[in-house]
C-alpha positions in Angstrom: 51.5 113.5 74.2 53.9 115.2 76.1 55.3 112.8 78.7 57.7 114.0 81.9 59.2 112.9 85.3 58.7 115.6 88.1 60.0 115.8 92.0 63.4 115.6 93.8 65.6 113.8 92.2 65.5 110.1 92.7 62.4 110.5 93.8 60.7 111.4 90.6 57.0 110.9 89.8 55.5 110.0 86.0 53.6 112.9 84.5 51.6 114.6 81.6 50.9 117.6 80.0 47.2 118.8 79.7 46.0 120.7 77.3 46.5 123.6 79.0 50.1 123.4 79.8 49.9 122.0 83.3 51.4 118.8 84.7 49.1 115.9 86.1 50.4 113.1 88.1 50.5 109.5 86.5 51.9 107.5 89.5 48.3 106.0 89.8 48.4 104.9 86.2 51.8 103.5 85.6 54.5 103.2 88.0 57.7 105.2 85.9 58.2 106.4 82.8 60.5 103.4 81.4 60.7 100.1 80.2 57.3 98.4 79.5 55.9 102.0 79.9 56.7 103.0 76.9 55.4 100.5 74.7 52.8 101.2 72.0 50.0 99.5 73.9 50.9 101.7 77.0 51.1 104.8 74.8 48.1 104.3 73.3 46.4 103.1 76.8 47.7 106.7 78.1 46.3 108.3 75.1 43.1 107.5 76.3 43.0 109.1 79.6 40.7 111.8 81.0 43.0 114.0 81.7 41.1 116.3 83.9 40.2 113.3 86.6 44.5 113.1 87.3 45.8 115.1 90.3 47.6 117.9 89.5 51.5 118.0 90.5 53.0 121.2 92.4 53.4 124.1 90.4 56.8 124.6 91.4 57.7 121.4 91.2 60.5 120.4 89.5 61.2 118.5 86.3 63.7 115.6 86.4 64.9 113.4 83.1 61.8 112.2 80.6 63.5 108.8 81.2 64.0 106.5 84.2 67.0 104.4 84.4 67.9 104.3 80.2 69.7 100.8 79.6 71.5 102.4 76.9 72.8 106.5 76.0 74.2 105.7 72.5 75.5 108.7 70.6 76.2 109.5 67.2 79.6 111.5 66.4 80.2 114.4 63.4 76.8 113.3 62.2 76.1 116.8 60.8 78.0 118.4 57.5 78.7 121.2 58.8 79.7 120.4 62.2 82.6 117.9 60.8 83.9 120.6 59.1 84.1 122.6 62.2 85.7 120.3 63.7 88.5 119.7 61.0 87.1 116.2 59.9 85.4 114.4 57.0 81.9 113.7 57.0 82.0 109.9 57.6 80.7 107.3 55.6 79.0 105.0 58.3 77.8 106.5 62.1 80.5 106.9 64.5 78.7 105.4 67.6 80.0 105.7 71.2 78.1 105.8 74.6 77.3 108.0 77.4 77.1 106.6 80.8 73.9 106.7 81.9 74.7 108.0 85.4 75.4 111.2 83.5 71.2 111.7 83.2 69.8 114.4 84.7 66.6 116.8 84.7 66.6 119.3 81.4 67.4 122.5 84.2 69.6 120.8 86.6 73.3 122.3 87.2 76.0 121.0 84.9 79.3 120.1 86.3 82.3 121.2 85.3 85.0 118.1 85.8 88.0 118.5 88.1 90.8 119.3 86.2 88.7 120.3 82.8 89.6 123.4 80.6 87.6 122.1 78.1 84.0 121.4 78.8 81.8 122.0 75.7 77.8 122.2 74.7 76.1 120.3 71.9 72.2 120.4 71.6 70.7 117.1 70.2 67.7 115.7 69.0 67.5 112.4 71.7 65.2 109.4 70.1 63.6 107.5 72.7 63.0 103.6 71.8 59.7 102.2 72.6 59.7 98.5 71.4 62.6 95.9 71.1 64.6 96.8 67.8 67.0 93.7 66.5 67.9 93.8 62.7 65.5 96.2 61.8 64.9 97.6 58.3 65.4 101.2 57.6 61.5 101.8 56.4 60.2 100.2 59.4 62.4 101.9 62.2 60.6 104.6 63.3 57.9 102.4 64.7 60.3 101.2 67.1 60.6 105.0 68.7 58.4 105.8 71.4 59.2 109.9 71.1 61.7 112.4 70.8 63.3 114.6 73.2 65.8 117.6 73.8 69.5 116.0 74.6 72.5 118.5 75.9 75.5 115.8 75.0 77.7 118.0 77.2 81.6 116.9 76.5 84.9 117.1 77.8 87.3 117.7 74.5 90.1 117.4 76.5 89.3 113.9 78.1 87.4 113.0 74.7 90.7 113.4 72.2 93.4 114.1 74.4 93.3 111.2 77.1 93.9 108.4 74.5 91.3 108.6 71.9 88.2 107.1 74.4 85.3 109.4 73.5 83.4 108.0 76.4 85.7 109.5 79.2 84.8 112.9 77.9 81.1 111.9 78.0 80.3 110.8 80.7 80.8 113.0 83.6 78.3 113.3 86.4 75.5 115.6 85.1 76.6 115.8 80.8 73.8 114.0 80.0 70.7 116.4 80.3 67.3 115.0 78.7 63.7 116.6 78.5 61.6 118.5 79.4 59.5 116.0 78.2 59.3 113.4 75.8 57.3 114.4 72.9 55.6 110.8 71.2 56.2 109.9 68.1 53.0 110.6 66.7 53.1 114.6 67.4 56.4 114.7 65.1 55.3 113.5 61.8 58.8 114.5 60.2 61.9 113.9 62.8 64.3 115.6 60.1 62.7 118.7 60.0 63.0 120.3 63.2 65.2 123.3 64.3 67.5 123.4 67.2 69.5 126.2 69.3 71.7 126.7 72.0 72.5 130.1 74.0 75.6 130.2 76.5 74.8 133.6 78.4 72.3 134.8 76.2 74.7 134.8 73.2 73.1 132.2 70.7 76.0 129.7 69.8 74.1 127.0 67.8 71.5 127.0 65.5 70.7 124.0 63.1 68.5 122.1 61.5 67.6 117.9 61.7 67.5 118.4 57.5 71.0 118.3 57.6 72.0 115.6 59.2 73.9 113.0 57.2 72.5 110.2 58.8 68.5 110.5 59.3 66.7 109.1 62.7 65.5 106.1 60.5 68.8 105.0 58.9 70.5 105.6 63.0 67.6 102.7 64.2 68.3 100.4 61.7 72.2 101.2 61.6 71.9 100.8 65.8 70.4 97.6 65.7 72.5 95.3 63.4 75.0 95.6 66.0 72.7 96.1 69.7 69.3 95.0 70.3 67.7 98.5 71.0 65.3 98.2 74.2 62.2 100.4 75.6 64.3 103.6 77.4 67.3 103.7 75.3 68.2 106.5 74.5 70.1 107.8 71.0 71.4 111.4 70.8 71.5 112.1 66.9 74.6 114.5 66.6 74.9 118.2 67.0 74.6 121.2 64.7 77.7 123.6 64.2 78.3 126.0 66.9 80.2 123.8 69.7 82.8 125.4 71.4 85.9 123.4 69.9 84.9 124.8 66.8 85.1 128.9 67.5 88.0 130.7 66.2 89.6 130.9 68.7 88.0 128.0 70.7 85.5 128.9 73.6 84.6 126.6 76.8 82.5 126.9 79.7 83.7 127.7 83.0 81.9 127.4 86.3 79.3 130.2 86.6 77.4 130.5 83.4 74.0 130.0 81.8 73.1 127.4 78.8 69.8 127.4 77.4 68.9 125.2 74.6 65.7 123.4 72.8 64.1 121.9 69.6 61.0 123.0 68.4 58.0 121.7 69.3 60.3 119.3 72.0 60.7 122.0 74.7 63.4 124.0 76.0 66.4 123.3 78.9 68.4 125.5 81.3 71.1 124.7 83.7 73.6 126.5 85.4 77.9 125.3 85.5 78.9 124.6 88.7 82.3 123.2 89.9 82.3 119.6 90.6 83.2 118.2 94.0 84.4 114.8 95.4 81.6 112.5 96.7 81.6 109.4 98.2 81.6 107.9 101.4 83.9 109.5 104.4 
């Protein structure tokens, strides 16, 4: 199943994919797309459904994050060869784990902001892993049936804020509007093999990143496990699995994004994103 949010944002309704590529509206069958919601039972119970009998949602309507409110946006550093090296760094020998606020979320074609005072804002397209059942101390061979589904991640990041504002990789994460998720989230039983799936990135039509999950050093299994001796894992937490080479930091010379361009990314068979950098402004009460 292909699973989405659609609708203004904060306003967002659950929805499906039909076989024909149109969106029908699940508000009548479960309230969001979180939580309980994505349970096996419920997956299972949505895998049942007539399709046909569920309103269709407006054609132009837009798609907002494949996830309500996640409890967690846990992200995996250098976890790709060739990437570290890009980078200047060894492959490590355990994850590097950091989060992502998760006010960053946003729909998969939503403007991306670029920070006041950044000169660095950079793009990494990511394979997301969506939990779907309570994962505490969890064995490597029996991970993946904690996941509820995959999705398309852009773990947008400020370099400068990341390594140059005291060594916090969170500050450089978690901007307003770096955490894009979706289209959809694809369920686990329509990707049979999560490390074989290709992934790309385009910044103004020039393709920037193209990769493979074969060649991550640490596979989605080993993350789960890994995750969860140190954080029980909940339905709706999100984990973004590392980015293939290609960032910006890692061009000779280096590239960033400025206000004004296009990124388009996506994973195969997990759907495509597009979003537009726009400057960011103050907000907040006057």
């Amino acid at each position: 199943m292909k699973l989405l949010r659609f609708g203004e944002a904060g306003s967002e309704r659950p929805g499906i994919l039909d076989a024909d590529g149109a969106v029908r509206d699940l508000s009548a069958v479960l309230p969001d797309l979180s939580g309980a919601a994505l349970s096996p039972a419920s997956l299972q119970r949505l895998s049942a459904l007539d399709l046909a009998s569920l309103p269709l949602a407006p054609r132009d309507a837009r798609i907002g994050p494949c996830i309500a409110r996640p409890g967690k946006f846990i992200c995996i550093g250098l976890n790709d060869a060739d990437h570290a090296r890009e980078t200047g760094k060894a492959p490590p020998e355990e994850p590097i784990v950091f989060m992502k606020a998760t006010s960053a979320v946003i729909g998969p074609n939503d403007d991306v902001e670029i920070p006041l005072g950044s000169v660095k804002t950079d793009w990494e397209v990511e394979l997301g892993v969506v939990i779907g059942s309570v994962a505490k101390y969890v064995e490597e061979d029996a991970a993946l049936a904690h996941v509820a589904g995959y999705c398309v991640v852009n773990d947008v990041s400020e370099r400068a804020f990341q390594s140059e504002r005291g060594g916090q990789w969170t500050k450089g994460k978690s901007h307003d509007t770096f955490g894009p998720i979706g289209p959809w989230l694809v369920t686990r039983d329509e990707v049979p093999d999560p490390q074989a799936l290709d992934l790309w990135l385009d910044v103004d039509g020039r393709r920037r990143q193209t990769g493979t999950t074969r060649t991550m050093i640490f596979g989605v299994a080993r993350l789960v496990s890994y995750l969860s001796q140190f954080m029980t894992l909940e339905p709706g937490d999100i984990i973004a699995t590392g980015t293939p080479p290609g960032v910006g930091l890692g061009l000779k010379p280096p590239v960033f994004l400025t206000s004004g361009q296009e990124m388009r990314l996506g994973i195969a068979g997990l759907g495509e994103q597009r979003q537009r950098t726009v400057d960011a402004r103050p907000r907040g009460v006057s």
